[in-house]
C-alpha positions as CSV (number, residue, x, y, z in Angstrom):
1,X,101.6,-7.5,-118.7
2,X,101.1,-6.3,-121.9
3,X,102.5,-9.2,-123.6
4,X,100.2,-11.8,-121.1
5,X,96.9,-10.4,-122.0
6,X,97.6,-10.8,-125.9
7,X,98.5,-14.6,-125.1
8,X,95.4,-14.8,-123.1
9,X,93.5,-13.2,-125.9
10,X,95.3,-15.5,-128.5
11,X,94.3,-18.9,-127.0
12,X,91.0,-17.6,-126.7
13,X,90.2,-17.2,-130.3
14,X,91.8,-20.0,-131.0
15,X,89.3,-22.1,-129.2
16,X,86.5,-23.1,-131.3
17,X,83.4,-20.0,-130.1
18,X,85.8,-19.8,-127.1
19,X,85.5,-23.0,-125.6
20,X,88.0,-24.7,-123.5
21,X,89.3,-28.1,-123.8
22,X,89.0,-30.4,-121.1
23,X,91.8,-30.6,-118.2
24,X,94.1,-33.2,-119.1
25,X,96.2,-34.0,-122.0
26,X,95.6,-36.4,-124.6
27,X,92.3,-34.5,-126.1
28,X,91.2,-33.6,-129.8
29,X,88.7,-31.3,-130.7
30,X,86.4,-33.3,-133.4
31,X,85.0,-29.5,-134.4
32,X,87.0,-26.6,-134.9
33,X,83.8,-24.3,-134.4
34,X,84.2,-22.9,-138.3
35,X,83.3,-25.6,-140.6
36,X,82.8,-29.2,-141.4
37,X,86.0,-29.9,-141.7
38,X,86.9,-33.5,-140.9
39,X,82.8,-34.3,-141.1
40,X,80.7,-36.2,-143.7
41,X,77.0,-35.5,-144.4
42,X,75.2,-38.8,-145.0
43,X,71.7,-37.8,-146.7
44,X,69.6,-34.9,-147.3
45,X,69.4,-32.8,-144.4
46,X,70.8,-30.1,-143.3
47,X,74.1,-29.6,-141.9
48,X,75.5,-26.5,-141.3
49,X,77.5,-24.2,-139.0
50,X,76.3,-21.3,-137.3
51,X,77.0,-19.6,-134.5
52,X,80.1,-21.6,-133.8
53,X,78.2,-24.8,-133.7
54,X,76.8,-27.7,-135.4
55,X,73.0,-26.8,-136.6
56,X,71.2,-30.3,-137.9
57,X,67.6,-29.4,-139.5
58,X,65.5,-31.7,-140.9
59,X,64.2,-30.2,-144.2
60,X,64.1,-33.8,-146.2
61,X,62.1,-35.7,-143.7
62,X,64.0,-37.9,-143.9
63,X,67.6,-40.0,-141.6
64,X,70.8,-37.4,-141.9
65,X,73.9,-38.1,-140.3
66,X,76.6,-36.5,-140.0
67,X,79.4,-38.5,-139.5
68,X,83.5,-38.6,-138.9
69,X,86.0,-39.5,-141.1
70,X,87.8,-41.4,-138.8
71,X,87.0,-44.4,-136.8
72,X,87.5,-44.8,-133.0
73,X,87.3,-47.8,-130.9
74,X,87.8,-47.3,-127.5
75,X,87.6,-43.2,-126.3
76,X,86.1,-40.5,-123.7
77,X,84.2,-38.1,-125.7
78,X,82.4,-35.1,-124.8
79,X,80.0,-32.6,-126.4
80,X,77.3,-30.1,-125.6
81,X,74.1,-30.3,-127.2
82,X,71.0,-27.8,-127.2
83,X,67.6,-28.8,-128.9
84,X,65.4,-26.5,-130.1
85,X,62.3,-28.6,-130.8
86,X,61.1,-31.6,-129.2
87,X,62.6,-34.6,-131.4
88,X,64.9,-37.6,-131.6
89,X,68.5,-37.0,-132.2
90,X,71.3,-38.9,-130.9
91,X,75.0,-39.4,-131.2
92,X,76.2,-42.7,-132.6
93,X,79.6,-44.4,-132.2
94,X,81.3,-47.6,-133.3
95,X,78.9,-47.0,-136.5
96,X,78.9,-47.8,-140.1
97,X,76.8,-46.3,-142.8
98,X,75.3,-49.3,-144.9
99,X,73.2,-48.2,-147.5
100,X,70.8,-45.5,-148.4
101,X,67.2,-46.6,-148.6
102,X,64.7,-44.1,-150.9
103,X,62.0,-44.2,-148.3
104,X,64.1,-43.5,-144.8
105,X,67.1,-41.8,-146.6
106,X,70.5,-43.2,-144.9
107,X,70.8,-46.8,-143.2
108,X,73.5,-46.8,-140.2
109,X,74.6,-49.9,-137.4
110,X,76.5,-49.2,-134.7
111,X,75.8,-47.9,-130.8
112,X,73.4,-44.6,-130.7
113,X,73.3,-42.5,-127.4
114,X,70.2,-41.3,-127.4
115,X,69.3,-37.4,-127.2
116,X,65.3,-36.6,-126.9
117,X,64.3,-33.5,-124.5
118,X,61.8,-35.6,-123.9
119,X,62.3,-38.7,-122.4
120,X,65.7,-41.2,-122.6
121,X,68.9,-39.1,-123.3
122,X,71.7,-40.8,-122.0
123,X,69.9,-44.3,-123.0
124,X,71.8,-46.9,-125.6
125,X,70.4,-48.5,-128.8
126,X,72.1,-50.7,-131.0
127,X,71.0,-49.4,-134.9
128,X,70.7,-52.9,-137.1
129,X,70.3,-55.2,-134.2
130,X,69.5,-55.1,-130.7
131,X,67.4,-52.0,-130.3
132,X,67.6,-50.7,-126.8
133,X,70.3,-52.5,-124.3
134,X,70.5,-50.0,-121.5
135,X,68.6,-47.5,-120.5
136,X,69.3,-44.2,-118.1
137,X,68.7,-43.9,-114.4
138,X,65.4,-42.1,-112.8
139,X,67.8,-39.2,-112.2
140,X,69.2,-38.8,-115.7
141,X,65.3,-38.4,-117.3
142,X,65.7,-35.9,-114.8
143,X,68.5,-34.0,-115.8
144,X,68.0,-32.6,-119.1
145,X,67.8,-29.0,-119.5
146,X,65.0,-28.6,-122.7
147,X,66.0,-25.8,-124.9
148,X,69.3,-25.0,-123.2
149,X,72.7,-26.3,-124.0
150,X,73.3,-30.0,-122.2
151,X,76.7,-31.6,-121.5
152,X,77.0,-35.2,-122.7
153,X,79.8,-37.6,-121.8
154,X,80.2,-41.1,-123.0
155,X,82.7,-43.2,-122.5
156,X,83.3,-46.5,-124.4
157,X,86.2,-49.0,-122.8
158,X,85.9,-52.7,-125.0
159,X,82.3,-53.9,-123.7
160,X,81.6,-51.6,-120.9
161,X,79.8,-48.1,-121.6
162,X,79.3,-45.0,-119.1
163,X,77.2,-42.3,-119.9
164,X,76.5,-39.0,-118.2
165,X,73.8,-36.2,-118.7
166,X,74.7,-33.0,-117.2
167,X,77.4,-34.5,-114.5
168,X,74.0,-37.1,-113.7
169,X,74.7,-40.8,-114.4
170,X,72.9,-42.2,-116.7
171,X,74.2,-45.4,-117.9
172,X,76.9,-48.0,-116.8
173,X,77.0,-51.1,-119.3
174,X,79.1,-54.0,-119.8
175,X,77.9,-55.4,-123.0
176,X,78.0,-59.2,-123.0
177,X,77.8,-59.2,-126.5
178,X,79.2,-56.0,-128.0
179,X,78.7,-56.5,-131.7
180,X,80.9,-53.4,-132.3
181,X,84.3,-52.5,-131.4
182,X,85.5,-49.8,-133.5
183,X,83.3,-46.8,-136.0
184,X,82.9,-43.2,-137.3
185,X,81.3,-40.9,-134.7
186,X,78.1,-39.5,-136.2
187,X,75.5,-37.0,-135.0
188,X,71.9,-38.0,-136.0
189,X,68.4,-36.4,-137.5
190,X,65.8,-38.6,-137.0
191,X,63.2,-39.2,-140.3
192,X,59.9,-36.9,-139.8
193,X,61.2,-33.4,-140.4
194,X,60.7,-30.3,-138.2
195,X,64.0,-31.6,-135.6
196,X,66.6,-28.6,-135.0
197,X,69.4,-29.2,-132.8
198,X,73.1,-27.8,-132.2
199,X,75.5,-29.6,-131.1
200,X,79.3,-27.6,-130.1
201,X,82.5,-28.6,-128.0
202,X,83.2,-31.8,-129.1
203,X,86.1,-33.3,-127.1
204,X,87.5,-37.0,-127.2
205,X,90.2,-38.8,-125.8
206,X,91.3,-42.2,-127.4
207,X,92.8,-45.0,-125.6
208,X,91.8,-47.0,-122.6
209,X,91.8,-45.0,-119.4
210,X,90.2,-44.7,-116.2
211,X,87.5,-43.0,-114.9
């Protein structure tokens, strides 16, 4: 018995600020909870972890990513997000950082799932072309939580997209133009300053599979 409740105890601190992966095989935890390990910071703001999770602050005013440094293509990806203050934020995928501009800070391209405890998490918009190509159901402006932690799924099979706000569907896309197949994963600041947000329990699962 004895031996049972130190393996229990084990796999719990093993798991980033305790959390559990999802059921299923085939996942990877993007953040081990500790540091930025396996993360880039694109720009001035601030990036740090506290708490066991992700804390992005504007301080700069300006665009700060914070972005993988791998690339994934097609994947089911998960993470929890809480914002502190009303803002913009996001989480982009299939994305590319293409410049830095003195004015805005960091220039990105790629699909961006919006977060806003405001109005149109769960929502797509295409950074350097596009703008918005989807946008979320009635139900999902309904389902975010303001100042409490969110769940976020997004899943991303060649052109067709599926997002999810809280279990609520949001979003189901096929893109007859995708102009992105493949990017880093990056977690946004939007210019302006005074945006705080944490982001924890960041799953994905690469490959093509159902859902």
């Amino acid at each position: 018995m004895k031996q049972i409740l130190l393996a229990v105890v084990a796999l719990f601190l093993a798991s980033p600020a305790g959390a559990q992966a999802p059921a299923g095989t085939g996942w990877i935890s993007l953040f081990n909870g500790k540091d930025l390990k396996g993360w880039v910071t694109n720009g001035q703001e601030k990036w740090i972890v506290e708490d066991g999770a992700i804390l992005g602050e504007s301080t700069a005013g300006r665009y700060g990513y914070l972005t993988t440094e791998k690339t994934y293509g097609n994947f089911v990806l998960r993470v929890k997000f809480k914002s502190e203050t009303d803002g913009n934020s996001g989480v982009f995928t299939r994305s590319r950082i293409t410049g830095n501009s003195p004015q805005n800070g960091p220039d990105i391209e790629g699909m961006q799932i919006e977060v806003d405890p405001t109005r149109k998490t769960g929502s797509i918009y295409e950074s350097g072309h596009r703008g918005w190509v989807a946008l979320g159901t009635p139900a999902c402006e309904q389902a975010i939580r303001p100042r409490e932690w969110n769940d976020l799924e997004i899943i991303e099979q060649g052109p067709h997209f599926v997002t999810r706000l809280n279990s609520v569907p949001c979003v189901d896309f096929t893109d007859p133009h995708p102009n992105f197949t493949e990017g880093v994963i990056g977690l946004q600041l939007h210019t302006g300053g005074g945006v705080r947000i944490r982001f924890k329990d960041i799953y994905l699962r690469e490959g093509v599979t159902r859902h």
